[in-house]
C-alpha atoms as a printed R data frame, in Angstrom:
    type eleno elety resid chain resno       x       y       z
1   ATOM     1    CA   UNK     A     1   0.000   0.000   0.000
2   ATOM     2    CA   UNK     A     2   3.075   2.503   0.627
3   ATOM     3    CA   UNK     A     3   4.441   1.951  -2.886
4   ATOM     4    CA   UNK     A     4   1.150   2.443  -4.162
5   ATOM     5    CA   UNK     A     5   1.253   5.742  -2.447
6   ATOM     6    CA   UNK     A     6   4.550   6.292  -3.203
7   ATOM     7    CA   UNK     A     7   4.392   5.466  -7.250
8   ATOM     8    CA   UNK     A     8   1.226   7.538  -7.741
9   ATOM     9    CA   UNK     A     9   3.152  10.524  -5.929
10  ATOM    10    CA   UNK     A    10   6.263  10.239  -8.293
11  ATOM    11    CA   UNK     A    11   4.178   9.726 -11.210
12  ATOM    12    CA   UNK     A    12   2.006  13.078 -10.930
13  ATOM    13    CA   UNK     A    13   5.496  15.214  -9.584
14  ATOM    14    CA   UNK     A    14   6.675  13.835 -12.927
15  ATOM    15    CA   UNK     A    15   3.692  15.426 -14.999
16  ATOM    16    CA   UNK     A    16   3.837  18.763 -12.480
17  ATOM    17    CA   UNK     A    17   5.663  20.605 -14.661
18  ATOM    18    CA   UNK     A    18   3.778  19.947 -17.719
19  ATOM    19    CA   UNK     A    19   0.958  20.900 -16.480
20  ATOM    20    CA   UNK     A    20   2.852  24.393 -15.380
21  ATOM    21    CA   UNK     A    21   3.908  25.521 -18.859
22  ATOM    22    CA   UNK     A    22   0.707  24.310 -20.449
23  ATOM    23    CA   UNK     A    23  -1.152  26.783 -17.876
24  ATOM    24    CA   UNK     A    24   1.443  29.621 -18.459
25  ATOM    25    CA   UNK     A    25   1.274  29.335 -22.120
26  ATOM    26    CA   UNK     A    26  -2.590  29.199 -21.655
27  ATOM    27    CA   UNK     A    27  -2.628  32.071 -19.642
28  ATOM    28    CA   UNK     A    28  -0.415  34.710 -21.891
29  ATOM    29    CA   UNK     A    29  -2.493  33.517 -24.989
30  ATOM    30    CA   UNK     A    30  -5.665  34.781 -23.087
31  ATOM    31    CA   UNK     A    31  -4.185  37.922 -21.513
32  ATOM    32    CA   UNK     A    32  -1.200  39.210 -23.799
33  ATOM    33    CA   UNK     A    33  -2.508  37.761 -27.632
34  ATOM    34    CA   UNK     A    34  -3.817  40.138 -29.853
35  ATOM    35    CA   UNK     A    35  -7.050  39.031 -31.973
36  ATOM    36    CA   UNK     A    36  -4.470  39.533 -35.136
37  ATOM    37    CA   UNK     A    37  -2.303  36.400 -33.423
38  ATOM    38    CA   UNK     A    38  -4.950  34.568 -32.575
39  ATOM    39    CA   UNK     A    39  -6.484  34.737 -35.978
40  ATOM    40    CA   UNK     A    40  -2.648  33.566 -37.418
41  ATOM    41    CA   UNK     A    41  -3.066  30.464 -34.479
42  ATOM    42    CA   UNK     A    42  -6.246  29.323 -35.805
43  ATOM    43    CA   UNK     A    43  -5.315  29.518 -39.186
44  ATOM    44    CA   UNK     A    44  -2.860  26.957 -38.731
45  ATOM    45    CA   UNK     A    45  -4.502  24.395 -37.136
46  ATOM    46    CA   UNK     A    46  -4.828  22.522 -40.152
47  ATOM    47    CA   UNK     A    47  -1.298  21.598 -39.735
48  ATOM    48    CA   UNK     A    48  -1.994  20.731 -35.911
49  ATOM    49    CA   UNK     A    49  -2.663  16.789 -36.073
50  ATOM    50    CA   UNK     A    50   0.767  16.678 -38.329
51  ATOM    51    CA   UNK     A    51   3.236  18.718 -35.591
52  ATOM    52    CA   UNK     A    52   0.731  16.678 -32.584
53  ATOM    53    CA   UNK     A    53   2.078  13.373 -33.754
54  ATOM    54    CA   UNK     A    54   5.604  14.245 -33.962
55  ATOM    55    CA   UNK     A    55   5.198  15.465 -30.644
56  ATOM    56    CA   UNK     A    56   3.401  12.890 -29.288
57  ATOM    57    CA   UNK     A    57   6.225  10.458 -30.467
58  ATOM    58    CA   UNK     A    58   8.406  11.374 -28.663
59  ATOM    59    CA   UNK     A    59   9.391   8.954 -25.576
60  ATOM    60    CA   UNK     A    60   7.132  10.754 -22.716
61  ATOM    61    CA   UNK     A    61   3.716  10.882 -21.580
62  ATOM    62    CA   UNK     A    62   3.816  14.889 -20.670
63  ATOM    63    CA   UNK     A    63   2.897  16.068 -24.071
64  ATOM    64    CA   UNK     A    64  -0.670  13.819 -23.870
65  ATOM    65    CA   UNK     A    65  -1.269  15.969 -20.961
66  ATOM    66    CA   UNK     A    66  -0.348  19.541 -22.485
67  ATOM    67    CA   UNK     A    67  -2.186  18.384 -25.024
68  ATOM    68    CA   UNK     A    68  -5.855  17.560 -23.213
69  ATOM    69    CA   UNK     A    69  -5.313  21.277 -21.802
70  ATOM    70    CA   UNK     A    70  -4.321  22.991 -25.150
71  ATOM    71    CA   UNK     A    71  -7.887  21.290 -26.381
72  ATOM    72    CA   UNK     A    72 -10.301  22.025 -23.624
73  ATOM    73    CA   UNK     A    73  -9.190  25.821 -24.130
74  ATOM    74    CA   UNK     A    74  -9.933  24.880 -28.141
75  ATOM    75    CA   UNK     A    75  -6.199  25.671 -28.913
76  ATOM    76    CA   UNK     A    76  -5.640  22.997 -30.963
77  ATOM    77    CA   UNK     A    77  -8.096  21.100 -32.952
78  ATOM    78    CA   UNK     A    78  -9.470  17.806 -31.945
79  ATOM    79    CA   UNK     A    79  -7.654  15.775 -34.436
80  ATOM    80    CA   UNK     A    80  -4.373  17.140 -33.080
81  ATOM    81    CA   UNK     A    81  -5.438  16.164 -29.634
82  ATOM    82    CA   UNK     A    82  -6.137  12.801 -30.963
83  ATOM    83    CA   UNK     A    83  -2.458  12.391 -32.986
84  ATOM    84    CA   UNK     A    84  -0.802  13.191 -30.218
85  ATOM    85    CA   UNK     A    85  -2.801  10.602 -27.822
86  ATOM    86    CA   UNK     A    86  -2.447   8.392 -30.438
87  ATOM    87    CA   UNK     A    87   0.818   8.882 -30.948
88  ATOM    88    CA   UNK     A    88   2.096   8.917 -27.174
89  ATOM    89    CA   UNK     A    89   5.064   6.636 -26.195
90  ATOM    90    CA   UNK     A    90   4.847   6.741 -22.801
91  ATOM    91    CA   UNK     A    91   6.828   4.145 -20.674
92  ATOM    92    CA   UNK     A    92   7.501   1.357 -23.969
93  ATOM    93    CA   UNK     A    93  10.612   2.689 -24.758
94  ATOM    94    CA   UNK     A    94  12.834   2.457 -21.741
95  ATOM    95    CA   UNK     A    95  10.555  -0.898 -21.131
96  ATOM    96    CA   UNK     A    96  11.974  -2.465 -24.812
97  ATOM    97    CA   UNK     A    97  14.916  -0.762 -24.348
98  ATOM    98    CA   UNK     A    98  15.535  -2.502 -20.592
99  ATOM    99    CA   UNK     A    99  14.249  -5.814 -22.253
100 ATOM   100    CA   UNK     A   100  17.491  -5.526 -24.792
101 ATOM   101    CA   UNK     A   101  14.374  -5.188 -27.904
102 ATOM   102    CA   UNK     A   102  16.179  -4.509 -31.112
103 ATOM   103    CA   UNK     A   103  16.235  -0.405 -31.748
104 ATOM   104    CA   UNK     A   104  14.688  -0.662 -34.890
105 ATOM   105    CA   UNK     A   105  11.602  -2.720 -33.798
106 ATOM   106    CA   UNK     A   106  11.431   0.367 -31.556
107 ATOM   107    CA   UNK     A   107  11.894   2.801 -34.220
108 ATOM   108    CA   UNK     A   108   9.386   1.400 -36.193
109 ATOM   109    CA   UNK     A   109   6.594   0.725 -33.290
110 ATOM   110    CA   UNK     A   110   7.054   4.547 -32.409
111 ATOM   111    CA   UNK     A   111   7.080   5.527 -36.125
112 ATOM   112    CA   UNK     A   112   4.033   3.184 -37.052
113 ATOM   113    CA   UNK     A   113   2.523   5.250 -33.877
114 ATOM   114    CA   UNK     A   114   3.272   8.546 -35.232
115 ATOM   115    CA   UNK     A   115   2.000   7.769 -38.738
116 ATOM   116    CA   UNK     A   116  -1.251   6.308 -37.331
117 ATOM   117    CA   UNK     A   117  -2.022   9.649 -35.502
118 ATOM   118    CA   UNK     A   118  -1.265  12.030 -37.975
119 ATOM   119    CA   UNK     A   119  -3.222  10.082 -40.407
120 ATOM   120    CA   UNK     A   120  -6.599   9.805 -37.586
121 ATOM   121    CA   UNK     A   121  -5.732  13.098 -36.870
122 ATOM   122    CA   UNK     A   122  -6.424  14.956 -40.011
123 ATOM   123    CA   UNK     A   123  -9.368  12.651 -40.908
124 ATOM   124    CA   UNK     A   124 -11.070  13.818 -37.704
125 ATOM   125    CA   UNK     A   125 -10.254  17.389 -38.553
126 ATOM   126    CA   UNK     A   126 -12.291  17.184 -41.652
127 ATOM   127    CA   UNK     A   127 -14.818  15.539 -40.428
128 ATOM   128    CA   UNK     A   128 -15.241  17.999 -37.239
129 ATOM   129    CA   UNK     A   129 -14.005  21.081 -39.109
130 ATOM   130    CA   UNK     A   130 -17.167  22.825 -38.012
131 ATOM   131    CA   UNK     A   131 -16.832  21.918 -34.801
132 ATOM   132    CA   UNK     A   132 -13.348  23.045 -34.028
133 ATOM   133    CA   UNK     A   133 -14.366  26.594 -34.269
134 ATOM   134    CA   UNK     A   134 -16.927  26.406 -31.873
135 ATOM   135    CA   UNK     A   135 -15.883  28.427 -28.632
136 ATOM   136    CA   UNK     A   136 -15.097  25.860 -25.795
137 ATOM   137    CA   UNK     A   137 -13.709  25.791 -22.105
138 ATOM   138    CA   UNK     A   138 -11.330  28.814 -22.210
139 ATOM   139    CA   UNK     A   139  -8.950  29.000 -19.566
140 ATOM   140    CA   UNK     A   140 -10.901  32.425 -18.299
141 ATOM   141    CA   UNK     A   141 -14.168  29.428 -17.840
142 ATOM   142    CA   UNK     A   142 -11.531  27.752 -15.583
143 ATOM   143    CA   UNK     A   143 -11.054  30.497 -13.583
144 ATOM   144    CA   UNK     A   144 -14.428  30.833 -12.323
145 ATOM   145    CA   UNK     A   145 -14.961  27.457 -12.217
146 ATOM   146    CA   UNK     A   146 -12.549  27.475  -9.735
147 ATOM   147    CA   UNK     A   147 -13.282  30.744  -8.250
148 ATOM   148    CA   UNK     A   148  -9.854  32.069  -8.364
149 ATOM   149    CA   UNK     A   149  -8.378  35.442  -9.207
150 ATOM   150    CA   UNK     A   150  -6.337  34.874 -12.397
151 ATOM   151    CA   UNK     A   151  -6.611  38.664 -13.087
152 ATOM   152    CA   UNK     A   152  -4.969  39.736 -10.269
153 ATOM   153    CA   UNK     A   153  -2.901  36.783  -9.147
154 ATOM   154    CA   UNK     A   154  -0.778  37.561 -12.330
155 ATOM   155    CA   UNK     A   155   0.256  34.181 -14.846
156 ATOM   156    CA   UNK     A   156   2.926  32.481 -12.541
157 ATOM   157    CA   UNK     A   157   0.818  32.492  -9.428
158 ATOM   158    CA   UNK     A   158  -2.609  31.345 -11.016
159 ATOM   159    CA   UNK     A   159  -0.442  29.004 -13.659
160 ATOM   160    CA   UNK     A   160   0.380  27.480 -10.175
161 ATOM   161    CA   UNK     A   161  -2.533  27.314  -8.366
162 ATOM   162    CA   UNK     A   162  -4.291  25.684 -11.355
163 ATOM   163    CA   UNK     A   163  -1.184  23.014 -11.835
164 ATOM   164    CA   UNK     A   164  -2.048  22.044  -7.883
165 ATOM   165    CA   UNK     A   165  -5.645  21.291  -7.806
166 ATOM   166    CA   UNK     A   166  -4.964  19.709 -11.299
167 ATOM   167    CA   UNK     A   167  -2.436  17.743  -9.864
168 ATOM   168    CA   UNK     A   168  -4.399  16.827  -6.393
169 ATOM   169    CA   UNK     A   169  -7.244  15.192  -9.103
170 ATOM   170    CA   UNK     A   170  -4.185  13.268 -10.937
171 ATOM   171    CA   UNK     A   171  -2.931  11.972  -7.963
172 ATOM   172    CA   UNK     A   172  -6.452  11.208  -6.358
173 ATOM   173    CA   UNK     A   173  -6.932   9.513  -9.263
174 ATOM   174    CA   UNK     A   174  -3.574   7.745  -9.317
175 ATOM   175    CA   UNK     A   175  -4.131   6.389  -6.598
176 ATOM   176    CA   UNK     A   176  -7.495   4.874  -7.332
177 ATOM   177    CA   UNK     A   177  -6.060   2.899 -10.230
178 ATOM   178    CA   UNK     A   178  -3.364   1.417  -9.092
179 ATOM   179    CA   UNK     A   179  -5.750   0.031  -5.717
180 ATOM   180    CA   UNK     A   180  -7.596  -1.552  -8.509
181 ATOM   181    CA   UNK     A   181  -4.437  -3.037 -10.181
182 ATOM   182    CA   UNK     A   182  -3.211  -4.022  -7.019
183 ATOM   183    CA   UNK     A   183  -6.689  -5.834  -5.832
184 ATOM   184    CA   UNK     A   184  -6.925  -7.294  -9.203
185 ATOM   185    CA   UNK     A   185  -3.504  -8.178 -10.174
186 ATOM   186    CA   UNK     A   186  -1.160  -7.366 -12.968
187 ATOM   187    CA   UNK     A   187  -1.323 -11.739 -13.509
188 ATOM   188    CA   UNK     A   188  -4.982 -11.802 -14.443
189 ATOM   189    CA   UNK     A   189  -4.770  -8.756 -16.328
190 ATOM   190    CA   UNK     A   190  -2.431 -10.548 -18.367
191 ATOM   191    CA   UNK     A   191  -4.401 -13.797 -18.313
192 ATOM   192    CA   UNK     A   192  -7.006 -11.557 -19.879
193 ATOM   193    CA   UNK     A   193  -4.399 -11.359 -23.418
194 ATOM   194    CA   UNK     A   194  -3.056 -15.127 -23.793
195 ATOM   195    CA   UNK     A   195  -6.589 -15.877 -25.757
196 ATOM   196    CA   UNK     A   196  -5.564 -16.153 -28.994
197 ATOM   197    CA   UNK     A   197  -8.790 -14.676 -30.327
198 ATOM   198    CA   UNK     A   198 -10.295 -11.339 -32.116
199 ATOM   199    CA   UNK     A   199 -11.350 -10.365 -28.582
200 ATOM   200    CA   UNK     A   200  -7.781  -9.857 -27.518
201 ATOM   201    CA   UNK     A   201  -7.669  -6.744 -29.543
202 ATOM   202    CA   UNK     A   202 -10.424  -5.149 -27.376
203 ATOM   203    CA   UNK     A   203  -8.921  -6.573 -24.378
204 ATOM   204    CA   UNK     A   204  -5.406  -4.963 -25.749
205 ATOM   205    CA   UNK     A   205  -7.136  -1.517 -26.557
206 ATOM   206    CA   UNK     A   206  -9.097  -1.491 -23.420
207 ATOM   207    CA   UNK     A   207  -5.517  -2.179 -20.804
208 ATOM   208    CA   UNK     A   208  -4.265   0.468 -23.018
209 ATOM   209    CA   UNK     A   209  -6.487   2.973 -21.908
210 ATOM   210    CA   UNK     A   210  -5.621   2.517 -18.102
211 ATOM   211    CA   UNK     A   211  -2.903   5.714 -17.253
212 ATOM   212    CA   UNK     A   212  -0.881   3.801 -15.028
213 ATOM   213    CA   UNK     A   213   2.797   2.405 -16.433
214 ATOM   214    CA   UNK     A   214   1.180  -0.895 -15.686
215 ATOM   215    CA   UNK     A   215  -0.529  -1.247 -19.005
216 ATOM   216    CA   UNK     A   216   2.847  -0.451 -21.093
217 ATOM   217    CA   UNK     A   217   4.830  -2.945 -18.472
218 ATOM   218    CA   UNK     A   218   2.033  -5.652 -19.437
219 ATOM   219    CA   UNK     A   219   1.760  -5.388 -23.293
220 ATOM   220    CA   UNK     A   220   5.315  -4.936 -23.561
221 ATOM   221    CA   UNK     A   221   6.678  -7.925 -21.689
222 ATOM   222    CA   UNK     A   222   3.791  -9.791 -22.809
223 ATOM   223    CA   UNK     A   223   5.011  -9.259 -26.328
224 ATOM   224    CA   UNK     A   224   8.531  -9.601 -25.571
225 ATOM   225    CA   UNK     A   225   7.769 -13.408 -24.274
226 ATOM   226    CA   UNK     A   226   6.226 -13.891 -27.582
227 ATOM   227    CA   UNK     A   227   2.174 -14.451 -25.495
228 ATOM   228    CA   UNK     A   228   0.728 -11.383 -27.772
229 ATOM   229    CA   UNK     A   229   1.167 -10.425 -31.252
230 ATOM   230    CA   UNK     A   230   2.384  -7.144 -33.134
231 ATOM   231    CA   UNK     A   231  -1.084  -6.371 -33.499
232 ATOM   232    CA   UNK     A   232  -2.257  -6.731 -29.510
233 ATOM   233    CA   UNK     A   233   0.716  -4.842 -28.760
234 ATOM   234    CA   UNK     A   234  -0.190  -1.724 -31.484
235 ATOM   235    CA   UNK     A   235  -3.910  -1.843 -29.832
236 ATOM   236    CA   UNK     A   236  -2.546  -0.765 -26.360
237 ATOM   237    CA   UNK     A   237  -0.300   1.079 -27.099
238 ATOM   238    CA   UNK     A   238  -1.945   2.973 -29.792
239 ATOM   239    CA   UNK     A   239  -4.579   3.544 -26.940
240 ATOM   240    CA   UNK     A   240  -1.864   4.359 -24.227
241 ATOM   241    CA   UNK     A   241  -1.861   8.171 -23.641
242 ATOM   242    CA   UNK     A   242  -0.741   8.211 -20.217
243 ATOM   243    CA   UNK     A   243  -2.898  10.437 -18.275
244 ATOM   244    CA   UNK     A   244  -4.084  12.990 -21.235
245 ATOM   245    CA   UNK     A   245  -7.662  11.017 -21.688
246 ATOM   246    CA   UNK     A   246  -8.008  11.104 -17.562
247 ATOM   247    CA   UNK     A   247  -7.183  15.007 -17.752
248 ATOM   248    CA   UNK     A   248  -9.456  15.721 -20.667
249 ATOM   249    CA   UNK     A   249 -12.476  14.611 -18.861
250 ATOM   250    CA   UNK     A   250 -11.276  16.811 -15.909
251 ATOM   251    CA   UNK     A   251 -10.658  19.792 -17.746
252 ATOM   252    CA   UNK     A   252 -13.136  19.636 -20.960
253 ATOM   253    CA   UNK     A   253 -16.784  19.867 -19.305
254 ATOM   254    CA   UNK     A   254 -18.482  18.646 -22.661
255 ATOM   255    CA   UNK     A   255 -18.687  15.050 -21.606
256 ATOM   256    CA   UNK     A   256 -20.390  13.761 -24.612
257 ATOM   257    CA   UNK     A   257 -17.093  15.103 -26.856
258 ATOM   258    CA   UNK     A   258 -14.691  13.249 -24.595
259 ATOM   259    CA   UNK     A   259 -16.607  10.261 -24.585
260 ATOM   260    CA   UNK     A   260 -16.895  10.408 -28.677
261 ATOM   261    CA   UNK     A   261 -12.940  11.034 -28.395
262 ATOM   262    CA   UNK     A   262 -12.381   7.972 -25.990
263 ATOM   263    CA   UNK     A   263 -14.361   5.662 -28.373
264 ATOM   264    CA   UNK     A   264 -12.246   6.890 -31.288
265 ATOM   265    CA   UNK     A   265  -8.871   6.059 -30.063
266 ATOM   266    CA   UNK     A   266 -10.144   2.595 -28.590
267 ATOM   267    CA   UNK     A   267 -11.809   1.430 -31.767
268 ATOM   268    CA   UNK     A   268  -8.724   2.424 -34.036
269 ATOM   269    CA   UNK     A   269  -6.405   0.509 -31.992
270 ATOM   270    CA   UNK     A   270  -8.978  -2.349 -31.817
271 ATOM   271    CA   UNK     A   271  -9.257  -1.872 -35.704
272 ATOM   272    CA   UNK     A   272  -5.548  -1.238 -36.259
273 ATOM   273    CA   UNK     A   273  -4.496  -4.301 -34.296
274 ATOM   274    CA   UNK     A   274  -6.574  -6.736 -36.112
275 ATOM   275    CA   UNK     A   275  -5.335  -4.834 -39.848
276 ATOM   276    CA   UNK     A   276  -1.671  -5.298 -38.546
277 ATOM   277    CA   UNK     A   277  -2.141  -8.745 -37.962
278 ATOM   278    CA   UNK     A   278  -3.773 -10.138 -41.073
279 ATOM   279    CA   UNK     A   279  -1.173  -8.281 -43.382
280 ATOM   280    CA   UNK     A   280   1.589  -8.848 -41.122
């Protein structure tokens, strides 16, 4: 129960500063942007789920978490939200890399990743190009949900006030998770995969989802021992996004567009999974 404690602590001080820049660079675009600038910002969105993926492949889970806050102030577009979850490393690479995996398997799981959600990513923009210029949960919504002064408290002081009760909810939430890992247990999680069936890809995608390192540490060494396929593997960790997915639903208050986000990155890493494996 202490490591439990412990691990969820480390994990969100890990994300803490994140969340701070995301917040800073929230807070000058609402107080210090002129209309001109943010005209030029919106104008390139259409090149958002392209730089989101490239970001998103990179070997952290940090940017997943900028990212759910860049969207739930309707910075970037929802396809770039979903590259970059789609895209997200997270934990597999100093897993593989620990597990002595070859560095091009690596390189080409990562840049499989990154194609995948640039490619999802600018789909969904055309199909919700309407949509992304609706006016969402601005960071000025945030501050009165939250009833503090942002106006007066200047951007470094509300930047951290809004990184700490952020943070308490990751943490809370942390917490909660790994409990559930714990009571369940990593071995019948993994029981869950050895199937060798179609359901294993929903299985895969749905493990995925869980923002905890213990979904990467499963699919990964399951793989590695040769129990899953290339395809289970892509499912989870196409679905992997380390906490952004947890954060979007605690910062975007339209539940109905998180939940239509969720069930887009599970079912294309259900559907991706099954596509690897029959051409594969």
């Amino acid at each position: 129960m202490i490591d439990i404690l412990i691990d969820s602590l480390i994990d969100t001080l890990k994300l803490l500063p994140y969340l701070f820049v995301t917040f800073i660079a929230l807070e000058y675009l609402e107080h210090k942007l002129s209309k001109k600038n943010e005209k030029l910002l919106a104008k390139n969105k259409k090149y958002g789920p392209i730089i989101g993926g490239l970001l998103g492949g990179l070997p952290q889970c940090g940017f997943s978490a900028m990212a759910s806050n860049l969207f739930s102030s309707r910075v970037i577009t929802i396809g770039t939200l979903i590259a970059v979850f789609l895209s997200t490393s997270d934990e597999m690479l100093p897993i593989m890399i620990g597990e002595k995996m070859s560095i091009l398997s690596i390189i080409n799981l990562i840049g499989f990743k990154i194609i995948i959600g640039i490619i999802v990513g600018l789909i969904i923009d055309l199909i919700y190009k309407g949509n992304n210029k609706k006016a969402g949960f601005e960071i000025h919504d945030m501050c009165e949900q939250e009833h503090c002064e942002c106006e007066h408290d200047g951007i470094l002081l509300s930047s951290f006030k809004h990184t700490l009760k952020i943070g308490l909810f990751i943490l809370i939430a942390n917490i909660l998770i790994s409990l559930i890992i714990y009571f369940i247990g990593e071995d019948e999680l993994s029981k869950i995969l050895l199937h060798k069936n179609i359901l294993t890809y929903f299985a895969s995608s749905l493990i995925g989802l869980i923002p905890n390192c213990a979904s990467s540490v499963i699919l990964t060494e399951l793989y590695i021992s040769k129990f899953i396929t290339i395809g289970n593997l892509l499912s989870g960790l196409l679905t992997g996004s380390g906490l952004g997915i947890l954060l979007l639903f605690k910062t975007n208050k339209n539940i109905k567009e998180n939940i239509a986000i969720l069930s887009i990155i599970y079912f294309v890493g259900v559907i991706v999974g099954i596509i690897v494996d029959l051409v594969y």
